[in-house]
Backbone as numpy.savetxt, mean C-alpha at the origin, in Angstrom:
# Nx Ny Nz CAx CAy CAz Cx Cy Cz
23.32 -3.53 14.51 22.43 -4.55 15.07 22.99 -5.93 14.75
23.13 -6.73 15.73 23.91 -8.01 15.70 22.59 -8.95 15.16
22.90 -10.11 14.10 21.86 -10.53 13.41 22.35 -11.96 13.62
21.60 -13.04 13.68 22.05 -14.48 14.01 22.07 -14.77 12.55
23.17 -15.34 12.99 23.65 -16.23 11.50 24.10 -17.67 11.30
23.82 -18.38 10.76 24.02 -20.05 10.83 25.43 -20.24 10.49
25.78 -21.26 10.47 27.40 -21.82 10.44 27.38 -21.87 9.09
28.50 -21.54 8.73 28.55 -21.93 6.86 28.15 -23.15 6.39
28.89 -24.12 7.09 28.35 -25.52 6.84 27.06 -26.21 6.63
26.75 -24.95 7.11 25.19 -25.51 7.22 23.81 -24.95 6.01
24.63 -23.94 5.03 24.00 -23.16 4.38 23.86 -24.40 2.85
22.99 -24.26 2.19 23.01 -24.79 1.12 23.52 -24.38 -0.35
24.16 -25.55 -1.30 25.26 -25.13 -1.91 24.75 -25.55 -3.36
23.30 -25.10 -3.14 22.65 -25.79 -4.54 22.00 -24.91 -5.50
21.41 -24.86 -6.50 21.06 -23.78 -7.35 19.39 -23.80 -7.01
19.17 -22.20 -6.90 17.61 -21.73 -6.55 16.94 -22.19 -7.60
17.35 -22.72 -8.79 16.56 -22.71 -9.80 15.86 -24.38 -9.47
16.99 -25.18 -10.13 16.61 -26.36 -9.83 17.11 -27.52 -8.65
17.62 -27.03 -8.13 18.04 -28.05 -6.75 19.37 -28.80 -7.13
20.18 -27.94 -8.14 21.17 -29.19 -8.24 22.36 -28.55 -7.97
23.73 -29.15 -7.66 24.75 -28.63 -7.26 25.36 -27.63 -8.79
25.96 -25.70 -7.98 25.81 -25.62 -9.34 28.08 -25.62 -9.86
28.06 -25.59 -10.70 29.80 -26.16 -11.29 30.67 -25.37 -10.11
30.80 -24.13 -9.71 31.39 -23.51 -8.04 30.53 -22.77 -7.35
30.34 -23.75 -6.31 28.99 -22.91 -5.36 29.43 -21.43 -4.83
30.81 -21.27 -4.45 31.08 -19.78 -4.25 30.94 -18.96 -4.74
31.61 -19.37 -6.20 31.34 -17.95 -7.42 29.58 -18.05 -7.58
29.04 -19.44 -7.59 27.55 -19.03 -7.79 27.14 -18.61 -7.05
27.33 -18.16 -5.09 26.63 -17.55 -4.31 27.19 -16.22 -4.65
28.24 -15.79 -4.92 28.43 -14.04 -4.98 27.97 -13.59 -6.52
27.37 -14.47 -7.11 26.97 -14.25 -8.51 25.07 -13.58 -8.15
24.95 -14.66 -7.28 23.35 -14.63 -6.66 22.99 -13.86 -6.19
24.22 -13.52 -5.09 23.67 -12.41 -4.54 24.13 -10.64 -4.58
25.32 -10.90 -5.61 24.94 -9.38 -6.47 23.55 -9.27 -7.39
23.15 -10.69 -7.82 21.84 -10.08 -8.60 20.49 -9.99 -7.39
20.43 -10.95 -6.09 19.82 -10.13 -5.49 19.74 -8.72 -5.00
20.64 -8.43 -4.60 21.13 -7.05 -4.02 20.43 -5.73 -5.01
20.83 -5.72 -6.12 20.85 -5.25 -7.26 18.98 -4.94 -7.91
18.36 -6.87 -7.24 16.72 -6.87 -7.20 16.49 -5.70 -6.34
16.49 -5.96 -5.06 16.58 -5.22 -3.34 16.59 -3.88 -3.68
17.71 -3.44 -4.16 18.35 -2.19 -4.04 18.94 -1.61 -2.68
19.48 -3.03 -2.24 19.97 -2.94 -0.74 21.14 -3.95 -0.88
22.30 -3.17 -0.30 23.63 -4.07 -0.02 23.92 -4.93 1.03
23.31 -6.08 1.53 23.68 -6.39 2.53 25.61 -6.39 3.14
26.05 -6.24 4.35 26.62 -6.12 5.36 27.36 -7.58 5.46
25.92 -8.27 6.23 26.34 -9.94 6.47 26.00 -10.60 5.19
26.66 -11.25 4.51 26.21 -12.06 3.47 25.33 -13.38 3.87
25.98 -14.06 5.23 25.25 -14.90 5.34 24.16 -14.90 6.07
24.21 -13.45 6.51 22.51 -13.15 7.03 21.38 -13.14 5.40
22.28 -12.94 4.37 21.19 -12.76 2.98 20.95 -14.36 2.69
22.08 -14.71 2.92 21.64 -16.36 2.27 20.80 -17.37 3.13
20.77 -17.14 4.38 20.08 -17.52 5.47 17.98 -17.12 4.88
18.68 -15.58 4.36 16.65 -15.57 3.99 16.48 -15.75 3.02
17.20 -16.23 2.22 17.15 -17.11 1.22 17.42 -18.87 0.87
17.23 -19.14 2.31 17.18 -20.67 2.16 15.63 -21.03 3.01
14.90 -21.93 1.89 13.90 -22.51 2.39 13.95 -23.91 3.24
12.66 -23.98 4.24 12.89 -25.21 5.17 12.96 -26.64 4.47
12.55 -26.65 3.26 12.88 -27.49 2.52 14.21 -28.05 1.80
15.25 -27.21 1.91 16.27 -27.72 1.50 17.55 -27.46 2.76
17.15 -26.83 4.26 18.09 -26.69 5.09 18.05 -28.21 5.81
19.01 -28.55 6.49 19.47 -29.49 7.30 19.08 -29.43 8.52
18.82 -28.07 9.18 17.63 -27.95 10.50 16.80 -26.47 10.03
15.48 -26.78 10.42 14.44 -25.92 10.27 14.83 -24.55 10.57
15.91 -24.84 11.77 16.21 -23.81 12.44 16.94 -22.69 11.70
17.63 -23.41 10.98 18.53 -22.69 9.63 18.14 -22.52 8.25
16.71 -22.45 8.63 16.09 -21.99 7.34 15.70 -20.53 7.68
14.79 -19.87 6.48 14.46 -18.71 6.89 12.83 -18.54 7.71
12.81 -19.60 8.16 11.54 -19.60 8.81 11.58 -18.53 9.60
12.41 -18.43 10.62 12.46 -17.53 11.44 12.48 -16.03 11.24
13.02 -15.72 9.79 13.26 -14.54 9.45 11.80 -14.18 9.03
11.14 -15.00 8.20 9.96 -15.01 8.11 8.96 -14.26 9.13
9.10 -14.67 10.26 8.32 -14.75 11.47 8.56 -12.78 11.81
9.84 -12.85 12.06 10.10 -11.48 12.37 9.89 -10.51 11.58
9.93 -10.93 10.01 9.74 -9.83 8.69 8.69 -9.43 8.53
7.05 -10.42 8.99 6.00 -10.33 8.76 5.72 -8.78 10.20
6.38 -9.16 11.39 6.10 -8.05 12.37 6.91 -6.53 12.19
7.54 -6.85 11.06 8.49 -5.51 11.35 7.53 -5.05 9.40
7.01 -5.68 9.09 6.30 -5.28 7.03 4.37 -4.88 7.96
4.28 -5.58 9.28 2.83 -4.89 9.63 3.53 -3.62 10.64
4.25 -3.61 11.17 4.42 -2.11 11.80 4.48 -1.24 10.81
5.34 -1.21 9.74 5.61 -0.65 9.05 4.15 0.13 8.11
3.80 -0.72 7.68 2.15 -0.30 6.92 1.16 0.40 8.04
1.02 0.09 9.21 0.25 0.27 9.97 0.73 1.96 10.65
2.16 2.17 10.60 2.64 3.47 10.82 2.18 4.53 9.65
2.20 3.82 8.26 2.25 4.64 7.22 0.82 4.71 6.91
-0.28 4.14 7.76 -1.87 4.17 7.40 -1.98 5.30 8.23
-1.44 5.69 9.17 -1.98 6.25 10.46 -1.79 7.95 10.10
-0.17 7.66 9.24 0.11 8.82 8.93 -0.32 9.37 7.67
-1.26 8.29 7.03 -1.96 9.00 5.57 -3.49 9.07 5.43
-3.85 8.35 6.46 -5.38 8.61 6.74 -6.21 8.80 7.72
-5.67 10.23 8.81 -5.96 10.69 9.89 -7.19 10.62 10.44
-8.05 10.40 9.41 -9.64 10.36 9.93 -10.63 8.87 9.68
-9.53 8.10 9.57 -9.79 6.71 9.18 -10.15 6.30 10.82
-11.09 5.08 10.69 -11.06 4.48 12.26 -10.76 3.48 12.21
-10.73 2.62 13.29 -9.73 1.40 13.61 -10.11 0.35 12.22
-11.63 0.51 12.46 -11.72 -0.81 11.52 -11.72 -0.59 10.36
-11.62 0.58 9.66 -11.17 0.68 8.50 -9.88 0.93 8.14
-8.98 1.32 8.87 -7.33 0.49 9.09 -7.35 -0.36 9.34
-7.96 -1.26 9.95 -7.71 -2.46 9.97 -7.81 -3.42 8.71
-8.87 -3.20 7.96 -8.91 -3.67 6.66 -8.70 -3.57 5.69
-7.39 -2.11 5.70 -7.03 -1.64 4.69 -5.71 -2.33 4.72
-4.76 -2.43 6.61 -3.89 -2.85 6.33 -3.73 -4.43 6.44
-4.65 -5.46 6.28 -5.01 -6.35 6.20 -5.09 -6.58 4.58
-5.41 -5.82 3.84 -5.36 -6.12 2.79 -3.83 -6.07 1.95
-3.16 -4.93 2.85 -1.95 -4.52 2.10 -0.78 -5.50 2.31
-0.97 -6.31 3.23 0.40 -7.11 4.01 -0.38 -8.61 3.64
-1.20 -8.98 3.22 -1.91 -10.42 3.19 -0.41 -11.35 2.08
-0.98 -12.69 2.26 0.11 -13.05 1.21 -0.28 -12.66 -0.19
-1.27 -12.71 -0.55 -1.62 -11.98 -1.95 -1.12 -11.57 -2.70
-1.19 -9.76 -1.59 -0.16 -8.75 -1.87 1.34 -8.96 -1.35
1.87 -9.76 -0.35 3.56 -9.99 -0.32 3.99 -10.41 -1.62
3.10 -12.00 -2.04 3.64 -13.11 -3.10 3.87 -12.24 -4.53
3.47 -11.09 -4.98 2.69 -10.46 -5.90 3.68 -9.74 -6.11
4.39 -8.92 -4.56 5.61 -8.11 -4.91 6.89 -8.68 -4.69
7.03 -10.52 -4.47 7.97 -11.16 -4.71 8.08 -11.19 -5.74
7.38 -11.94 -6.50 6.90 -11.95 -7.81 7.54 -10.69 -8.84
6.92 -9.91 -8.59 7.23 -8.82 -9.64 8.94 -8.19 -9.29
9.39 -8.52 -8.24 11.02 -8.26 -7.79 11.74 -9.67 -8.63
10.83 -10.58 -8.74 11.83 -12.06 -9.09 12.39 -12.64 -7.98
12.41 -12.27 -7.25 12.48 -13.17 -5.83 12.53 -14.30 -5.71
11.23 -14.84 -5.85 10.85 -16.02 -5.56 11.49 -17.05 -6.66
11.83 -16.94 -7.35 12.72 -18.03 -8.31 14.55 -18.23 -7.82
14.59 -17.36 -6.88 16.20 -16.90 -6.56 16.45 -17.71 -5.13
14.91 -18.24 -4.65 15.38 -18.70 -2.98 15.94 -20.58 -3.03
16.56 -20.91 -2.67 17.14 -22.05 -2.48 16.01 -23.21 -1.48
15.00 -24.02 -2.32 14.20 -24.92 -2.18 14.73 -26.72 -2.25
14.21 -27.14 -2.09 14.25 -28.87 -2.38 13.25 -28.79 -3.33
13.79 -30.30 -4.07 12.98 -30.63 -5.30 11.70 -30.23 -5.02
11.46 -31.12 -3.84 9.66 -31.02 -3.81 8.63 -30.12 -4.07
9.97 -28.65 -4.25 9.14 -26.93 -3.82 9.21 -26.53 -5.49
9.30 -27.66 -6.59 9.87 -26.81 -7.29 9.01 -26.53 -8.61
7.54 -27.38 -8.19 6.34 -26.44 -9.00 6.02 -27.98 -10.01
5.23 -27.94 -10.66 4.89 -29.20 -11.59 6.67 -29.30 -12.68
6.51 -30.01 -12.87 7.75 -30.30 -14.21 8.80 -29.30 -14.33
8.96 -29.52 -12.59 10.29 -28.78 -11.56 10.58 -27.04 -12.35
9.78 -26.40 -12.96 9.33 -25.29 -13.42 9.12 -24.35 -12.18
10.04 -23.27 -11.92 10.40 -22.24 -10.91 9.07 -21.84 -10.60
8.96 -20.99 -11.90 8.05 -19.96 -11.68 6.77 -20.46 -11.26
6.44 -21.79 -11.08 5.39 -21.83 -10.64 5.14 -22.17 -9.04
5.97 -21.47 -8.17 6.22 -22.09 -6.85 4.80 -21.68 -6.29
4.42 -22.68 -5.08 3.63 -21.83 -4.36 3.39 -20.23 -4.10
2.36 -19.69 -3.84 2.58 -17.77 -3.44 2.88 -17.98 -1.89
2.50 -19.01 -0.99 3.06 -19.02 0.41 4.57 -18.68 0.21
5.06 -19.45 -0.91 6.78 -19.53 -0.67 6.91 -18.37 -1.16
6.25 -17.03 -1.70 6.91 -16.12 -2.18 6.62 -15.45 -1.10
5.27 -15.41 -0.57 5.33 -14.51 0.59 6.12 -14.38 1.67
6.75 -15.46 1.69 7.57 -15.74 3.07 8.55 -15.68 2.60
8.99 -15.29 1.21 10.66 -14.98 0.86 10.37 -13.61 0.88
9.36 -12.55 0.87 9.55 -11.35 0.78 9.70 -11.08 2.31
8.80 -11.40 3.37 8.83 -11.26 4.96 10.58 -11.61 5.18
10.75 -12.76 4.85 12.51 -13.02 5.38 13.30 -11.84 4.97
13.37 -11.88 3.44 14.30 -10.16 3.32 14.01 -9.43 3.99
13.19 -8.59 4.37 12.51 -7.62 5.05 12.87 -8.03 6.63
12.90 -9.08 7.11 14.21 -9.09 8.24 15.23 -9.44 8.17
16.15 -9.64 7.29 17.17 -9.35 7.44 17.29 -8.17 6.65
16.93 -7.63 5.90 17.17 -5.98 5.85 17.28 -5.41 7.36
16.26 -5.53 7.95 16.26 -4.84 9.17 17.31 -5.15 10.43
17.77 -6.89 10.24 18.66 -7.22 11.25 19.97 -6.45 10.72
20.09 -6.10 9.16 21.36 -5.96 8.58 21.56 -4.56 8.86
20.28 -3.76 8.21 20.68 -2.45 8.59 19.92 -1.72 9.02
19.24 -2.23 10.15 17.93 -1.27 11.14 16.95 -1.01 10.72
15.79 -0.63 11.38 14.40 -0.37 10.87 14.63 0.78 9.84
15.16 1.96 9.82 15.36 2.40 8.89 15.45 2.37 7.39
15.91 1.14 7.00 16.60 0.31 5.75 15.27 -0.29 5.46
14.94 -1.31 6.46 13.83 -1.64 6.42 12.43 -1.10 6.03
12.43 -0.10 6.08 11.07 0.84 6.05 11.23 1.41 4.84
12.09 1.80 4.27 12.45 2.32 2.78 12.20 1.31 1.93
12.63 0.16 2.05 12.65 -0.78 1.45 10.92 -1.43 1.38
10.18 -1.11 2.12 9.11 -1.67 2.64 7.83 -0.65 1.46
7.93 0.70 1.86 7.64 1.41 1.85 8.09 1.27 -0.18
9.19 1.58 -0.78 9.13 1.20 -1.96 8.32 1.11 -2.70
7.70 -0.34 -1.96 6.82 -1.46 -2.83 5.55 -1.99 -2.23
5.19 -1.08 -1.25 3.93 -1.17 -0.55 2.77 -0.36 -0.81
3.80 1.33 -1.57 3.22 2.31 -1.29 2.06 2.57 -2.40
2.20 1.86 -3.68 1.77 1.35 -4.63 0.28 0.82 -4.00
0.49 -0.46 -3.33 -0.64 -1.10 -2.93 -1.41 -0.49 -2.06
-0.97 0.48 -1.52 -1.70 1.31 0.02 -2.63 1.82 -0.90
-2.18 3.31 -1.84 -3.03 4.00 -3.00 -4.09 3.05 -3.55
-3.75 1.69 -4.03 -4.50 0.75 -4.51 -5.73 0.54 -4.27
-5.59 -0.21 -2.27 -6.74 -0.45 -1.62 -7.18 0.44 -1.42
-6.59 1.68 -0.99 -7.43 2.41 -0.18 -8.64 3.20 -1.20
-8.00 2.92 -2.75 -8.70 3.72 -3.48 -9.68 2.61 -3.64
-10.13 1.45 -3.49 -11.24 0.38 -3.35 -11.73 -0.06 -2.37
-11.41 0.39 -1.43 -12.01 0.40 0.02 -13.52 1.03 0.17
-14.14 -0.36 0.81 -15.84 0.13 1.04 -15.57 1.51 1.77
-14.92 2.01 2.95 -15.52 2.90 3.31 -14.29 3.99 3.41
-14.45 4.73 1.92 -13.70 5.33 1.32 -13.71 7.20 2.20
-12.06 7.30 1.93 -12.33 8.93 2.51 -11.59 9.41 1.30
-12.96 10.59 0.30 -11.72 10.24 -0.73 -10.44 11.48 -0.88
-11.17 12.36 0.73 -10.73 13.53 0.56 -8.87 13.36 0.91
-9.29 12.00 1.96 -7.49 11.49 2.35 -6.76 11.03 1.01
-7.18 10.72 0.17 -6.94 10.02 -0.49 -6.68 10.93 -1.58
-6.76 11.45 -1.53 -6.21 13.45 -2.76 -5.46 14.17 -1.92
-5.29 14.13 -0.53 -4.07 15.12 -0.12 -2.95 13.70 -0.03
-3.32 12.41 -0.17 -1.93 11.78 -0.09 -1.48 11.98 -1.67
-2.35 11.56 -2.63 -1.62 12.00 -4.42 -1.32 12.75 -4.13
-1.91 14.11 -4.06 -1.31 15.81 -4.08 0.02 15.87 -3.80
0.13 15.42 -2.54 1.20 15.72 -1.75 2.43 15.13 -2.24
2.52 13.95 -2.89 3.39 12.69 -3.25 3.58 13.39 -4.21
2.60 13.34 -5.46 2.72 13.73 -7.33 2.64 14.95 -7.32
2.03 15.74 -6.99 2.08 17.09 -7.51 2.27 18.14 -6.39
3.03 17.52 -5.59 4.00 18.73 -3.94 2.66 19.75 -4.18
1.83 19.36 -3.73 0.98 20.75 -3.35 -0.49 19.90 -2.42
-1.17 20.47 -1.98 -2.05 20.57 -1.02 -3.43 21.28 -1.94
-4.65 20.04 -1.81 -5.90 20.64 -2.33 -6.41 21.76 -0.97
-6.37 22.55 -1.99 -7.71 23.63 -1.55 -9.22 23.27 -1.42
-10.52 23.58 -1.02 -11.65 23.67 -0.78 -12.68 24.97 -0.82
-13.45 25.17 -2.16 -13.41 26.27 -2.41 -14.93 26.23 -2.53
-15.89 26.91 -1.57 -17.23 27.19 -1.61 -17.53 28.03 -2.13
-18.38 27.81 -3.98 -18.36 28.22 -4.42 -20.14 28.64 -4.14
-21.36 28.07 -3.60 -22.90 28.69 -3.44 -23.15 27.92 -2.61
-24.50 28.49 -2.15 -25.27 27.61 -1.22 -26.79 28.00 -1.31
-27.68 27.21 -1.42 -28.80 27.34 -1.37 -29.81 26.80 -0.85
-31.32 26.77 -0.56 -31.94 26.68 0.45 -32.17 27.66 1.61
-33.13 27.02 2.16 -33.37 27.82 3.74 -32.01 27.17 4.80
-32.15 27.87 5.54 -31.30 27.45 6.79 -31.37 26.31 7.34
-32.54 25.79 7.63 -32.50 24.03 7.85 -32.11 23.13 6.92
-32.49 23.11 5.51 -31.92 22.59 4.48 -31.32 23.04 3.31
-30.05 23.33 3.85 -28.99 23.94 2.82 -28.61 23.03 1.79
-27.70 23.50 0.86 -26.81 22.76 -0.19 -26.00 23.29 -0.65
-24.52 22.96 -0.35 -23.30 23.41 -0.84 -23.04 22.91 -2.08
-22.62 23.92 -2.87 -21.46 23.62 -3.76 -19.96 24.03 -3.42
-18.92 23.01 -3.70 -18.13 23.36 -3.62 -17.12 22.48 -4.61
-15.79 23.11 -5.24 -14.83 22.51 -5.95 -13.56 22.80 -5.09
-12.64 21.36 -5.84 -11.24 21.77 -5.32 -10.15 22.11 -6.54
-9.38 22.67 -5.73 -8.14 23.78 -6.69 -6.93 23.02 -5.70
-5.97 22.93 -6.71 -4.84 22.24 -6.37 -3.98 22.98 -7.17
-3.16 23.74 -6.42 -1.62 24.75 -7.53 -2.98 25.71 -8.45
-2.68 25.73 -9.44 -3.43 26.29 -10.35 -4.51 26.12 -11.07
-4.50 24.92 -10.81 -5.82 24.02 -11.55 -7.38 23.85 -10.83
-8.08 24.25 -11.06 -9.67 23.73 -10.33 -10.20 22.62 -11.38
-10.80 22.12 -10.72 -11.60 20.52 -10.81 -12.84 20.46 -10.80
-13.93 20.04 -10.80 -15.10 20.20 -11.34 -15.80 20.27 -9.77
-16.79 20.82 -9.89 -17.45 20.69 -8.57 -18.65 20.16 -8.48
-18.79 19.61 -7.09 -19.88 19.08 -5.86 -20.72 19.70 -5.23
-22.21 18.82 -5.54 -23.25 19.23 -3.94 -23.60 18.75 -3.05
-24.16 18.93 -2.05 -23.98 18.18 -1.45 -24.87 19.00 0.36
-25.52 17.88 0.94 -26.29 18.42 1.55 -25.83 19.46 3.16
-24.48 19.05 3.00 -23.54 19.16 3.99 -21.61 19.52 3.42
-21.29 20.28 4.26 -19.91 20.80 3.50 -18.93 19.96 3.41
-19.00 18.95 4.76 -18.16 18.04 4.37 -18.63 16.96 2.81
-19.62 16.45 3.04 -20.31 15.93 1.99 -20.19 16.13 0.83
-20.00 17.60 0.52 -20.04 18.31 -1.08 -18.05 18.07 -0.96
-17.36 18.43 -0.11 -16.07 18.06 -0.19 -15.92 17.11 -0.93
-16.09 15.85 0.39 -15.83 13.99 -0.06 -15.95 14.44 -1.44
-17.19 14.80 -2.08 -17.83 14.63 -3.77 -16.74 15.32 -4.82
-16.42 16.25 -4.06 -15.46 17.11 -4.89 -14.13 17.01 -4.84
-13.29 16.20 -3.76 -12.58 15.49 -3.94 -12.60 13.99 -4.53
-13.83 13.49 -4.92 -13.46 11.94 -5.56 -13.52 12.35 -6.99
-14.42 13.81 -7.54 -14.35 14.33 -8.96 -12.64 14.73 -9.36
-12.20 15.61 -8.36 -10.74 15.72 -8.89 -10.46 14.33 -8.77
-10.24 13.21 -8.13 -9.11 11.89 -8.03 -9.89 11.17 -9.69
-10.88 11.38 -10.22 -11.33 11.01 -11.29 -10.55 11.99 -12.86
-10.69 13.26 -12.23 -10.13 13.91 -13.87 -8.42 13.72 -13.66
-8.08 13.67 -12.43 -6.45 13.44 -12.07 -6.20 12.14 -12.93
-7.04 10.92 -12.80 -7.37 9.26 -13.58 -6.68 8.71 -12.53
-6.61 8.83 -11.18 -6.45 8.15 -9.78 -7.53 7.20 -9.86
-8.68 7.65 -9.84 -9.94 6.38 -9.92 -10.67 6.81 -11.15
-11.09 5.70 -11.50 -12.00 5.50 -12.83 -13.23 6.12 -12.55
-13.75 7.25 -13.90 -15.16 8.00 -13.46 -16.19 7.04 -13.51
-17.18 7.17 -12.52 -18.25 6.37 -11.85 -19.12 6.89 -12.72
-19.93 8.42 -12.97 -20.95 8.84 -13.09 -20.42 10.19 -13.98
-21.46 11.31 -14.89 -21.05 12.42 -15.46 -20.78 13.00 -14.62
-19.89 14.16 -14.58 -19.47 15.72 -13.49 -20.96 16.07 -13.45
-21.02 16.59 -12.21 -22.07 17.30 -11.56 -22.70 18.54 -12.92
-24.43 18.37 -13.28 -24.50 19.46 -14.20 -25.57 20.73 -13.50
-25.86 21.33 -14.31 -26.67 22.45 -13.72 -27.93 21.73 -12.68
-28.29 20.54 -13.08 -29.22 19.90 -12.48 -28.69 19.79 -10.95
-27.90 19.34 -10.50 -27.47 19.72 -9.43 -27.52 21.36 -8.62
-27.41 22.11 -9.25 -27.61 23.35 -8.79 -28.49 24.09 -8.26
-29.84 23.11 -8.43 -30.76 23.13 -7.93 -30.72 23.07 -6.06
-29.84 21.90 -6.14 -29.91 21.52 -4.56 -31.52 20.40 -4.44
-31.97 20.23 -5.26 -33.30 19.59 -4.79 -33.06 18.00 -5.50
-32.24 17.58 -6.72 -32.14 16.52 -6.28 -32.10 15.24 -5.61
-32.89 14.40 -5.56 -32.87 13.26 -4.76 -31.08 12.45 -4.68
-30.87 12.32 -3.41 -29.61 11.38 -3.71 -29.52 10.21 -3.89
-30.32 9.08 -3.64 -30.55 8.33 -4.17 -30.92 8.31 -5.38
-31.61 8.93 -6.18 -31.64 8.82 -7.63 -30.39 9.20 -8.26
-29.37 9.77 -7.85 -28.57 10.42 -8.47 -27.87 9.24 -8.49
-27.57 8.47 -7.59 -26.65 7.33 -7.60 -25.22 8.01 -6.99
-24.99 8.95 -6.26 -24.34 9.30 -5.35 -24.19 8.75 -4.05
-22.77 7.03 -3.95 -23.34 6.53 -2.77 -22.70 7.44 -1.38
-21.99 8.73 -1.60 -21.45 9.84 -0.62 -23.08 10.42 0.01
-24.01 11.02 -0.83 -24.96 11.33 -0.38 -26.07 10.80 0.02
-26.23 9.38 -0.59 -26.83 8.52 -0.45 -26.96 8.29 0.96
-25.42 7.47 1.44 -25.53 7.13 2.61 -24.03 7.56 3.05
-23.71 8.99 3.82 -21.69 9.35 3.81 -22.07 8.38 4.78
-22.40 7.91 6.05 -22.06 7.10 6.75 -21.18 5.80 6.34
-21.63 5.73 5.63 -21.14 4.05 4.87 -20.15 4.25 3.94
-20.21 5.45 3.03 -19.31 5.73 2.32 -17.98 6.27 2.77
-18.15 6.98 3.99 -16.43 7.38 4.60 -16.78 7.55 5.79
-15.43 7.58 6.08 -15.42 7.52 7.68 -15.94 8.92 8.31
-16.13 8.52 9.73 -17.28 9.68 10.15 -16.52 11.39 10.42
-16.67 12.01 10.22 -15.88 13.32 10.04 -16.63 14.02 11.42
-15.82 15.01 12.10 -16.39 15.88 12.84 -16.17 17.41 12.36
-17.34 18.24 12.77 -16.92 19.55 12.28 -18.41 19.97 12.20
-18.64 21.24 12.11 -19.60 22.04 11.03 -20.06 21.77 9.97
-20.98 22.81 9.29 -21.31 22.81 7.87 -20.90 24.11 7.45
-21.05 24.76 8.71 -20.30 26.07 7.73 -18.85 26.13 8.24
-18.36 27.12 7.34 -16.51 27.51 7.26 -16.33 28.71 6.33
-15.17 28.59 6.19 -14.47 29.11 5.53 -14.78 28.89 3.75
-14.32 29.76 2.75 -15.26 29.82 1.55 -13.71 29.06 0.88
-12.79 28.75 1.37 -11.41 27.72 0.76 -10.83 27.53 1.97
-10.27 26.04 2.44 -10.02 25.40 3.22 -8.89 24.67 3.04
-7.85 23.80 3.81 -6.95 22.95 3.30 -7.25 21.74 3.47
-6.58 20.72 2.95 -7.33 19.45 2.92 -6.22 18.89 4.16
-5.63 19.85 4.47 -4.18 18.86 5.46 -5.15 19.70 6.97
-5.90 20.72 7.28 -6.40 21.12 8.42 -7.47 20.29 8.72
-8.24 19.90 7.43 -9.21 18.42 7.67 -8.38 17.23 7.84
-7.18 16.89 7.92 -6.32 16.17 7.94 -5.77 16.21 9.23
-5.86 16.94 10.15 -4.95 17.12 11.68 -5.91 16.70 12.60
């Protein structure tokens, strides 16, 4: 992929730290950018496609030859990217709760945050003006970090295709996806245990109906999940999906994916007559609000996969 690149002349020959010329700008740019590369864990190809997204509009000679532009394109190729990898990890999610999951994951917040923690943002080539109170790096704006992580992220991709790009993306996103999604108002938490499972422990939760009680109009499942060898505490719940959700957010709790809310379900539950609102169960309380809307039955199968509720 052919990547635009500015004239040498035109690149800046000053130190990211403090704006000043540094003793040989050559040896200091191949000094820079083996320790970027090395940050990255990506070799760039064009060098001066790397130094290009690493020069801010503040210290280029035309705007044009800053990384504004890379900016522009990095931000569309870091939301495809998340928005592919929501679709493919939370099948029963709906628009608007992808939408605000991946709204949360790509914001500058979260870009500046994983500039930040790469060191990035102290490495990009600014003018004085960018360079924080008592010309002190580390305190740059988070705009300027966010927009130094979007620029890499296209020229990764101009350098070495969406491919490169998406690994690279994916890295240091995948962290934050698990994050939100595990604090997301309208939580599925059953997606959210076949993506751990699958990632940390290569295996696929089971769904294992263990009673049911009541009359036929108003039933109550119990059910737990088993993952490889291990079972997890179990859920009731007025409905099978319902006792699921419950019994998948109890395993993502003893796994220590999310922090326990409430005690494991006790014999008192077994009753089935529980109020859900008193219990402080906001799955039974209200699943509408608590996850996204599921289709299916109440009855099934007495163990299930969490990837067939997943298709």
């Amino acid at each position: 992929m052919e990547a635009h690149t500015p004239p040498a002349s035109s690149l800046p020959t000053t130190s990211p730290v403090d704006g000043t010329p540094p003793p040989n700008g050559d040896a200091h740019h191949d000094e820079l950018f083996t320790r970027v590369q090395g940050i990255l864990e990506y070799r760039f190809n064009d060098h001066d496609l790397l130094k290009e997204a690493l020069t801010h509009a503040s210290i280029a000679d035309d705007r044009r030859l800053s990384n504004e532009r890379l900016e522009f394109l990095g931000d569309s190729v870091l939301g495809l990217v998340v928005c592919h990898r929501l679709f493919e990890l939370f099948p029963d999610y709906l628009e608007g709760d992808l939408t605000k999951l991946k709204s949360a994951v790509v914001s500058r917040n979260t870009c500046a945050a994983v500039a930040n923690a790469l060191g990035l943002t102290e490495l990009i080539f600014v003018g004085k003006g960018m360079l924080g109170r008592g010309g002190v790096s580390g305190e740059r704006p988070s705009s300027l970090a966010a927009g130094a992580l979007e620029s890499i992220i296209a020229g990764i991709y101009l350098d070495g295709g969406f491919e490169a790009a998406r690994a690279f993306i994916l890295r240091h996103m995948d962290e934050y996806i698990s994050r939100f999604a595990a604090t997301t108002h309208q939580q599925n938490y059953k997606s959210l245990l076949q993506q751990h499972a699958q990632k940390a422990l290569a295996s696929t939760p089971m769904y294992e109906l263990l009673d049911e009680k009541g009359p036929d109009h108003s039933k109550c499942f119990e059910v737990r999940v088993v993952i490889g060898a291990r079972a997890f505490g179990s859920a009731w719940g007025p409905a099978k999906k319902q006792a699921e959700q419950r019994a998948a957010q109890i395993a993502l709790e003893e796994l220590g994916v999310l922090a326990r809310e409430e005690p494991l379900p006790s014999a008192v539950a077994a009753t089935g007559t529980e109020n859900s609102e008193e219990s402080g169960d906001p799955l039974s309380a209200d699943p509408g609000a608590a996850v996204p809307e599921e289709n299916g039955e109440n009855n099934g199968t007495d163990a299930s996969p969490a990837a067939g509720d997943a298709q």
